[in-house]
N, C-alpha and C positions, 0 to 999 in steps of 0.2 A: 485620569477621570474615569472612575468606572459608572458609570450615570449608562441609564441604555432610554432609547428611545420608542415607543412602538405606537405602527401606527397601523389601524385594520380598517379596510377596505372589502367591502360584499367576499366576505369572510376568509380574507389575505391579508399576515400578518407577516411584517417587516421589522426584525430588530438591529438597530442600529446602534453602533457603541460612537457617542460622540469623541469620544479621547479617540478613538482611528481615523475618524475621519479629520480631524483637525494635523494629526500626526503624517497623516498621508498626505494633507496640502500643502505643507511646509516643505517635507521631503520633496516634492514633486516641484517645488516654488524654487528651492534649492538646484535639485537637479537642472529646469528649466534656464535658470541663468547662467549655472556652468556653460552648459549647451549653448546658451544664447553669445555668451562670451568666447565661448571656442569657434563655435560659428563665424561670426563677426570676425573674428580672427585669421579665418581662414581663404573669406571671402578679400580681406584688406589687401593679403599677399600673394592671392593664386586667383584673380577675380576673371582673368580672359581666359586659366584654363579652367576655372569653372565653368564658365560661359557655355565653353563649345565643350565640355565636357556632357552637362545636362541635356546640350543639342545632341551631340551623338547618343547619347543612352536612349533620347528622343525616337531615333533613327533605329536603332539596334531590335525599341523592346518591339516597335511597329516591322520590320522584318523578321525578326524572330515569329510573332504570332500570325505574320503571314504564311509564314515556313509549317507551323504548327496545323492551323487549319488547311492549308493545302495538301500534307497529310495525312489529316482524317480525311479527305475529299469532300471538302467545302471550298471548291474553286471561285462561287463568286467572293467569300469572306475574307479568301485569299488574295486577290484579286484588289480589293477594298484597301485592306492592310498594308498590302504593296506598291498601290500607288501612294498611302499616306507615308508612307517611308519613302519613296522618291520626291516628293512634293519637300517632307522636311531635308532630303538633301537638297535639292534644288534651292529650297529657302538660305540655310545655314550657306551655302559658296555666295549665295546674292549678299547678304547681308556681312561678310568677312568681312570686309573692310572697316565696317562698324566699331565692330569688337572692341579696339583697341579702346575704343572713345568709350563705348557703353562697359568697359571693365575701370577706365579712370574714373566715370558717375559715380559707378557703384563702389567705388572704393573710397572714394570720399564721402559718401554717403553710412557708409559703415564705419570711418574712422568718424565722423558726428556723432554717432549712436554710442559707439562704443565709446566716446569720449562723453558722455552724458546718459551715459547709460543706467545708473541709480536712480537721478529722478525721473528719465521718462518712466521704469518702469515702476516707480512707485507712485508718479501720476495714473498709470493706467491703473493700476489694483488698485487704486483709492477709485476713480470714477465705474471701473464694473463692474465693486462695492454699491456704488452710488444707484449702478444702471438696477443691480438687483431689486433694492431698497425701492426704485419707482415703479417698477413692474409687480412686485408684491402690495403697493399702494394701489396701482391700477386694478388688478387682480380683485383685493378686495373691495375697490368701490363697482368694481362690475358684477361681485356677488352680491353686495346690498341690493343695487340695482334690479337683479334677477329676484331677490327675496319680496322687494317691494313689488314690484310689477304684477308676482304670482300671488302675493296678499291680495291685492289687488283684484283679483280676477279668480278670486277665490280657487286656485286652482295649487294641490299639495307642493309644496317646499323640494320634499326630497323625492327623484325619479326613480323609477322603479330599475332594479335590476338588467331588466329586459330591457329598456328604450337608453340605458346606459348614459344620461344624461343627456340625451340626442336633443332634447324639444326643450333646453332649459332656458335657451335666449329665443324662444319661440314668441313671450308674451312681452319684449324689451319692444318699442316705437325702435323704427328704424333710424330716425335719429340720432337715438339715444346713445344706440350701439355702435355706429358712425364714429358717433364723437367719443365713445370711449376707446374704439380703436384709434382712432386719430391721436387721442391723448396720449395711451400708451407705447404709441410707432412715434411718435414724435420726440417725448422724452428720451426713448432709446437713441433715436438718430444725432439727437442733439449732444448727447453723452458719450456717442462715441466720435463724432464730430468734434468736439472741444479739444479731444485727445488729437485726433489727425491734425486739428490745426496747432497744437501744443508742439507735437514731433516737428511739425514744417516748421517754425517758427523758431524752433532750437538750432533743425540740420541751417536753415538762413543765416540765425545771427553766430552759428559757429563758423559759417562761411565769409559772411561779408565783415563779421566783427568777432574776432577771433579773439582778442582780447579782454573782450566783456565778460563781466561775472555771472556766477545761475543763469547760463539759458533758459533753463526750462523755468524756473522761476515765472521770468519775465514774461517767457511765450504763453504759460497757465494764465498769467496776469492778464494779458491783453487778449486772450481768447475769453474771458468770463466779465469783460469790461466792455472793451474798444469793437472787440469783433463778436458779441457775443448775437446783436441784431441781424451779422452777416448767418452768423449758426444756423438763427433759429429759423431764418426764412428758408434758407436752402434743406433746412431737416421738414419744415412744414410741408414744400412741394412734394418730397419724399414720401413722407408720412403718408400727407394723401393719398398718392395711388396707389401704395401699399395698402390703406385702409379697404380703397375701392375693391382692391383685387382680391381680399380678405373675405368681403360680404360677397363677392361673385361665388368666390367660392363658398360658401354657407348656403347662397341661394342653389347652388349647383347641386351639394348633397339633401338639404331638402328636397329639392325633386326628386331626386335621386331615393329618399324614402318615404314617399309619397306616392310615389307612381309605382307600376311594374314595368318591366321592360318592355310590355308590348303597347303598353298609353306612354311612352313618354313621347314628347315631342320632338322631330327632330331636327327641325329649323330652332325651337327655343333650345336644344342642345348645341348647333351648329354657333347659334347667335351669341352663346355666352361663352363659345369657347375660344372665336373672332375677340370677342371682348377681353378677354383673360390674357389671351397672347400681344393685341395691342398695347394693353396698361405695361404687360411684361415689357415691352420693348421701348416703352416711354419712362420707366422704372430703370430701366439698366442705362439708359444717353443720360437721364436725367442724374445715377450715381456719378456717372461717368464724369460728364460737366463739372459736375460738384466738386470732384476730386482734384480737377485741376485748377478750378476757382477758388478752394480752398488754400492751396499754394501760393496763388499769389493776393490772397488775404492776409496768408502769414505774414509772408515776405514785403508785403509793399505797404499793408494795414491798411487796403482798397476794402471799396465797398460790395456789396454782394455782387449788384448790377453789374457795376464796373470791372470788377472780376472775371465775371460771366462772360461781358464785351472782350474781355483780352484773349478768354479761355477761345 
């Protein structure tokens, strides 16, 4: 394909030759699974000296760059870096006994994968096709959105140079913009959500029914069916305080250019940055849960709640 692209921006111009870029995903898709296959391979048969291999490199690069800074004479850096390296040996002799058990997980874990290995990963490139496709839908209804509102409010379409698009979701109802982040955090979650419960659902019935045909088939089946109610509510709590912590942040840089540094406030900076770190830390238990409620949705075809209740 010699077709080129271009696309100019406050007066940056980008030529793009479509036949490379198409040419470079394949290779890289190719490469990718080699790797992904060699991998997995390698993990099946060497998975406990993996293990403590990753731990020690752990251990090494955090003594090394203690050794390093203590050199230059940065005694407390080094200092820092040396206890993290004692802390990960201390870890790694506690945890030895483990090993054996967490290299068997992991190896059966990777002989599932690697035994279904075709269609998980042409399930995931069919769905982060799909993820793309609703973020460009999203996308463009939050430009409509922006076009309408400044019609609206009689105020010009395209910003200027200078404000760099800064005030473009300035004249959107805060609602509005709420629920278009919500929309589009939500579809993602649920998109990539489908696939995690796809993979659990495959490594399960390669485990407990080792004999059944298409795993992944089935797991795709019952994740966009049976379990698709469990998805979407655990993508919606997500969604949300992702959404939240989105508009914190918009509200944060608004101020932020609005004020100078000598008017801002700094209890409403204190107040929103409490708020920011909270939603962070209700965001990440909240992934967290999920991840393992999702597991036993695959595996048991439990409901969200109920899941939740095992997690």
């Amino acid at each position: 394909i010699k077709g080129f692209h271009t696309v100019s921006f406050a007066n940056i111009k980008v030529d793009r030759s479509i036949g490379s870029v198409i040419v470079a995903t394949i290779a890289l898709t190719i490469a990718t699974t080699f790797v992904g296959i060699i991998w997995l391979s390698i993990l099946i048969s060497y998975a406990s000296q993996m293990i403590e291999f990753i731990m020690w490199t752990n251990i090494f690069l955090c003594a090394a760059i203690s050794i390093v800074t203590l050199t230059s004479g940065q005694l407390i850096g080094a200092l820092i870096f040396g206890g993290i390296a004692m802390l990960n040996y201390c870890y790694l002799q506690s945890v030895r006994p483990r090993i054996p058990f967490a290299s068997a997980v992991l190896s059966a874990a990777c002989k599932a994968m690697l035994a279904n290995f075709l269609g998980i990963n042409l399930t995931s490139l069919v769905l982060f096709f799909c993820q793309i496709t609703w973020m460009v839908l999203v996308s463009s209804a939050t430009y409509f959105c922006v076009q309408y509102y400044q019609t609206q409010t009689d105020t010009p379409i395209a910003p200027s140079p200078v404000e760099n698009g800064s005030n473009s979701s300035n004249n959107i109802p805060p609602g509005v913009l709420f629920l278009l982040l919500v929309s589009g955090l939500w579809g993602a979650q649920v998109l990539t959500n489908i696939l995690s419960i796809t993979v659990a659902g495959t490594v399960a019935c390669w485990f407990f029914q080792p004999q059944r045909e298409a795993p992944v088939r089935g797991s795709l089946f019952r994740s966009l069916t049976a379990s698709l109610g469990s998805i979407c509510l655990g993508s919606l709590l997500v969604a949300v305080v992702q959404a939240l912590r989105e508009l914190l942040h918009m509200i944060r840089s608004q101020a932020h250019r609005q004020r100078s540094n000598r008017e801002r406030n700094f209890f409403t900076e204190c107040l929103i940055a409490a708020a920011d770190c909270l939603l962070g830390i209700i965001e990440r238990v909240m992934v967290y849960f999920n991840l393992y409620a999702y597991c036993y949705i695959a595996a048991y075809g439990l409901d969200f709640l109920s899941a939740g209740k095992k997690v």
